[in-house]
N, C-alpha and C positions, 0 to 999 in steps of 0.2 A: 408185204401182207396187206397192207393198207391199199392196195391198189383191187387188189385180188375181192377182198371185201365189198369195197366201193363199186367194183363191176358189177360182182354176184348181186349188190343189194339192187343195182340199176336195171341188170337185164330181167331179177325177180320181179318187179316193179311195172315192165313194160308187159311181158309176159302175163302176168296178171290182169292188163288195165287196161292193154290195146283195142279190144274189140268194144270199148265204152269209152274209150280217148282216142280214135287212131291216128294223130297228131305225132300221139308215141310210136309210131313206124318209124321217121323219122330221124327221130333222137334218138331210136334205138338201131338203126345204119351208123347213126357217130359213134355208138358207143363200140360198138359191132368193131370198127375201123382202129378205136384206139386200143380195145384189146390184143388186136390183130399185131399192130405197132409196137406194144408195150409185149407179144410175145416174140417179134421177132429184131426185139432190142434197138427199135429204131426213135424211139425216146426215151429218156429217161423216168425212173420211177416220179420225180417230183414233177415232169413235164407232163405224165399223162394224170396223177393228183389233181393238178389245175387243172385240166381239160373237161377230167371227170366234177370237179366241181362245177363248172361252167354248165355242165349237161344238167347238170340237178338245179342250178339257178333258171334254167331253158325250160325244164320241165313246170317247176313253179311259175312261170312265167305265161306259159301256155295256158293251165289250168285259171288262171286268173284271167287273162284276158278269154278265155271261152265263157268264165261265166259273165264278165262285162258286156260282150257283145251277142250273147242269149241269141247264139247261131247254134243249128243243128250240129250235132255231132260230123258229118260227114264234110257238110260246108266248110266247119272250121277246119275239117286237117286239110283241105284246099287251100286254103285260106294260108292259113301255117309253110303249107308248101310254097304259095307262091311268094309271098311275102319277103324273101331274098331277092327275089327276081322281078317284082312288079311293084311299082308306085302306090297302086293302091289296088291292092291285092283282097282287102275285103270286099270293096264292089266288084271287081270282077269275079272272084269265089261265090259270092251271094247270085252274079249271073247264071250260074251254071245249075243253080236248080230247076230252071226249067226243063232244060236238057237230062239230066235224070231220071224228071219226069216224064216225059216224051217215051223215055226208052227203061222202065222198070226192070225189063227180063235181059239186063246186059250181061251181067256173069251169067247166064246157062243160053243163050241164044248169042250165039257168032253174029248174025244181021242185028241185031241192036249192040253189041259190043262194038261193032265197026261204025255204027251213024254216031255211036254215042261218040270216040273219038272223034270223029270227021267235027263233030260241033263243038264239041273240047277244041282241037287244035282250031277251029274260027277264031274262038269268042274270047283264046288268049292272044291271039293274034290283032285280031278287029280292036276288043277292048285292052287287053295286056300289052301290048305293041311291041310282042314279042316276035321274033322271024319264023320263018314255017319251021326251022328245022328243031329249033329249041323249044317251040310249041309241043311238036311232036314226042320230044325225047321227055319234057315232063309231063305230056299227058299218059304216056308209055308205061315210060320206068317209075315214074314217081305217084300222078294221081290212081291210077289203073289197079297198081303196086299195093299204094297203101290203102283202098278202097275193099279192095280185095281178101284182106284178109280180117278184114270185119263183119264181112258178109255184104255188105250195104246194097 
């Protein structure tokens, strides 16, 4: 029951928050994955307990460092995203405001949804020193993704 609880109060939480946090995309793919887990009994109840704690320590974690680093909302869940993946993932997040701006009408116009990638996958590449192909898959699936459903 405690698990059950713990999701419901997690996914209320993203739901609610995402389009003024969308960092919470994210966290809310983990949690998305561990209920998934936890429905088809591939951990156990006190395995995804800790998990689910984890996520709510990740959530606070987030919220605190967005207000330390008095980065835009959209910046930061870049920022957030890359942040596994890149050394220093703030300065390169903080690059890609230009590219945004260049290209404002990317959700409703196909020709700026596609430059805006093309300079997304550069500028993780150039400055990220990430390979074209991983570039690609997280400016895709993941910045595009979680951009997306906050309107930005």
């Amino acid at each position: 029951m405690k698990v059950f609880n713990l999701l419901r109060s997690i996914e209320n939480l993203i739901s609610k928050e995402v389009k003024i946090n969308p960092f919470l995309v994210s966290i809310g793919e983990k949690a998305e994955a561990l209920a998934r887990q936890f429905r088809e009994r591939l951990k156990s109840a006190e395995e995804i307990l800790e998990e689910l704690k984890k996520i709510i320590e990740e959530i606070n974690q987030a919220r605190a460092e967005m207000a330390e680093k008095g980065m835009r909302k959209e910046i930061f869940a870049i920022y957030w995203l890359l942040k596994p993946e890149i050394k220093d993932a703030e300065r390169v997040a903080r690059s890609t405001v230009e590219a945004f701006e260049r290209y404002p009408h990317w959700q409703t116009s196909e020709e700026q949804e596609r430059k805006l990638k093309i300079e997304l996958n550069r500028i993780l590449i150039k400055e990220g020193g990430l390979d074209a192909r991983r570039a690609a898959e997280l400016t895709k699936e993941k910045i595009i993704k979680s951009l997306r459903v906050i309107g930005a």
